[in-house]
Structures are given as structure tokens and as C-alpha cells.
C-alpha positions as CSV (number, residue, x, y, z in Angstrom):
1,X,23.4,5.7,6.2
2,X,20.8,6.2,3.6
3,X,19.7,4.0,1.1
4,X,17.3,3.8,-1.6
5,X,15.7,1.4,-4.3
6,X,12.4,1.4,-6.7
7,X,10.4,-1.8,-6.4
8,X,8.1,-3.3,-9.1
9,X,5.4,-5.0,-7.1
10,X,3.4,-7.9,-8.6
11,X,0.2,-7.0,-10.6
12,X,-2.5,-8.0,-8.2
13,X,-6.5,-7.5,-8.5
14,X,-8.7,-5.2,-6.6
15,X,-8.5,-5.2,-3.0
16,X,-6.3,-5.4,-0.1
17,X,-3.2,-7.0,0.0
18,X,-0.3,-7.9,2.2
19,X,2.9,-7.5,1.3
20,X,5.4,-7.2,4.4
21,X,6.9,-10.8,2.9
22,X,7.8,-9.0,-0.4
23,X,8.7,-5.8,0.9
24,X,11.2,-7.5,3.8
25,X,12.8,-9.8,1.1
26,X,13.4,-6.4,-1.4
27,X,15.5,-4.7,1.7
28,X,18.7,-5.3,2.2
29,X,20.7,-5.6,5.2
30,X,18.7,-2.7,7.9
31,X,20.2,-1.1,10.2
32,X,20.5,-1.3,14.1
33,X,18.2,1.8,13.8
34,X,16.2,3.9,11.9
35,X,13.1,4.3,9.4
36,X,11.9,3.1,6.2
37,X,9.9,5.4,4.2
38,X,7.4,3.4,1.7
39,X,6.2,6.0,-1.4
40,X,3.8,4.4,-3.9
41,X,4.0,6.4,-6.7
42,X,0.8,5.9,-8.6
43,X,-2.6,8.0,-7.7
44,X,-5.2,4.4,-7.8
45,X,-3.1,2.5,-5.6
46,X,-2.0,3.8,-1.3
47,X,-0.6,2.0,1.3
48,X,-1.6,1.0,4.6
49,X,-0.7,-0.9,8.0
50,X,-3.5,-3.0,9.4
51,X,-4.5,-6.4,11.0
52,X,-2.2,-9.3,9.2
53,X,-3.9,-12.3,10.6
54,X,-7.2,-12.6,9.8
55,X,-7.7,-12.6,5.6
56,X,-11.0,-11.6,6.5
57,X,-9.9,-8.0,7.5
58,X,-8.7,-7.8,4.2
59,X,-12.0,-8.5,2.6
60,X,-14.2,-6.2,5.1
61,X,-12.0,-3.3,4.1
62,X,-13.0,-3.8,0.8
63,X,-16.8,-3.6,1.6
64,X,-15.9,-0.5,3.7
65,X,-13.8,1.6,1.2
66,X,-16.9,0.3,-1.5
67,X,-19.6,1.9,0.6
68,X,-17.4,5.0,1.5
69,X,-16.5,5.7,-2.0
70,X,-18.6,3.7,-4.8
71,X,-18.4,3.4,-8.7
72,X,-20.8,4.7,-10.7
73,X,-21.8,8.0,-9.3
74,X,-23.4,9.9,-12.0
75,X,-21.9,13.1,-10.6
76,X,-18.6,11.8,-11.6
77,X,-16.8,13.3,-14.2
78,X,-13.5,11.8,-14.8
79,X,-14.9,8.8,-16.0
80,X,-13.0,7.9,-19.6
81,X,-10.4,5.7,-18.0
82,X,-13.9,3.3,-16.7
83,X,-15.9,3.3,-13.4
84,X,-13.0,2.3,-11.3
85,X,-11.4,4.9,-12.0
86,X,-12.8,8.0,-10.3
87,X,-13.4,6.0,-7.1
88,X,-9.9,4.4,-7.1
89,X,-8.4,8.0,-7.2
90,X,-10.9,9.0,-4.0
91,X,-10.0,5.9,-2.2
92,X,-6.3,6.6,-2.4
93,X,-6.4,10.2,-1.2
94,X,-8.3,8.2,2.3
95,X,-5.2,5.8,2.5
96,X,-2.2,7.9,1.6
97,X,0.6,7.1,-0.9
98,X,3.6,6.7,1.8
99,X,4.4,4.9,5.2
100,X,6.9,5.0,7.7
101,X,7.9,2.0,10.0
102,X,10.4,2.2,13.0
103,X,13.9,-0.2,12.6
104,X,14.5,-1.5,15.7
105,X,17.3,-4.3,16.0
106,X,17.7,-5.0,12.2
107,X,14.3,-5.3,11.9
108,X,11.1,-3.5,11.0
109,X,9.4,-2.9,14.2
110,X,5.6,-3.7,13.4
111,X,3.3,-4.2,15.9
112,X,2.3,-8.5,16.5
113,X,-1.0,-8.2,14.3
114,X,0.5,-5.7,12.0
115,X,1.0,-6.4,8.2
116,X,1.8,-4.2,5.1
117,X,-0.3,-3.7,2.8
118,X,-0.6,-2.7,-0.8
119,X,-4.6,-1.6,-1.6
120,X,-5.6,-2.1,-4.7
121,X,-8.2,0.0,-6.2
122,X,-8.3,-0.8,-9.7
123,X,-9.5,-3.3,-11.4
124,X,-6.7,-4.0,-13.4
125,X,-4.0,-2.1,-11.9
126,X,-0.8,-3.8,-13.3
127,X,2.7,-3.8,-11.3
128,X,2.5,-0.8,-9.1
129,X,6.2,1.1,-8.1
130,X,6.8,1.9,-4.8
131,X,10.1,3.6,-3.7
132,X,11.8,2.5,-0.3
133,X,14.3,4.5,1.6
134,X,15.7,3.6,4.4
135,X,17.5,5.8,6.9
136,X,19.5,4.5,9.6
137,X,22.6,4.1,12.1
């Protein structure tokens, strides 16, 4: 069994976000088994797995991926679209644009402390697309 469907997600500001409560309701019924892919199919915007129960993870990544990549760097020079921009595309390539997560049971099989998450890099990013497949038995 294969299955696929293109989700709008919610316009959300700059930063890191968890979604596994959006993303679980979008699904329908999962298998006993299998995987499901997660493509984000924008070049600002990547998806991650990480810590889901502290909100303060959320906001230290934010500092980290700001130090590791920051705005403003004069030797940018794609720079029409603002100085978001640049740094957004940078951060992305470090995160990725798909996941996979194990269905075990019906279920996705996340780790206790593990969450979804959609990261944000621009400042005004709008409803970003994100394709999920899932394969199963």
C-alpha cells in the first residue's frame, strides 16, 4: 500500500515549530507497518526531529542556527528577496527538506521526547507544502 497527499501547512513566523499534531491529524488510517516520507518542497523552510517537550529547545535552536548562519553578511549576494533570504536558503541546506519516521502498530514510531518540526527561516514565509507518502503493509 502506498499512499500520498500534499499538505498546506499554516503560515507561521520565523523559528522552530512543532507540528507532529497537524501532521498526525492530515494522515489517514497508517498501516500496521511501514514509513512515512515528509518532503517540504520549498528551499527557506527544512524539516527536523528534535526534543518536543521543552519550548525552550525550540527557541535555543533558533539562537544556534542565527550564529551558524546570520543575516547581513556583506559577502552575500543573493540579497534582492531581503536579508532573510540568503541565510534562510543556508539554514535549509543544514536541516534537509525530507524525513522519514518508522510506522509501528498504526502509529508513527517517534522516540518519547521526539516531536516534528517545521523550521521556519523566513520572516514571512507564508503556508509552506509539504508532501507525505506513506508506504506500508
Amino acid at each position: 500500500m502506498i499512499y500520498q497527499k500534499e499538505i498546506r501547512l499554516p503560515s507561521l513566523q520565523r523559528g522552530f515549530h512543532l507540528i507532529t499534531p497537524y501532521i498526525e491529524k492530515e494522515l489517514d488510517a497508517l498501516p500496521e507497518q511501514g514509513i512515512l516520507h515528509m518532503f517540504i518542497k520549498h528551499t527557506s523552510a527544512g524539516l527536523a526531529i528534535n526534543e518536543n517537550a521543552d519550548p525552550s529547545v525550540q527557541h535555543d535552536l533558533d539562537v544556534i542556527f542565527n550564529h551558524l548562519v546570520p543575516e547581513n553578511r556583506t559577502e552575500y549576494r543573493h540579497t534582492t528577496e531581503g536579508p532573510d533570504d540568503m541565510p534562510a536558503h543556508g539554514k535549509s541546506v543544514l536541516t534537509g527538506p525530507s524525513l522519514i519516521i518508522p510506522i509501528t502498530g498504526g502509529r508513527l514510531n517517534l522516540g518519547t521526547w521526539q516531536g516534528i518540526y517545521l523550521c521556519e527561516f523566513r520572516n514571512h514565509g507564508g503556508r509552506r507544502k509539504v508532501v507525505l507518502t506513506v508506504q506500508g503493509e
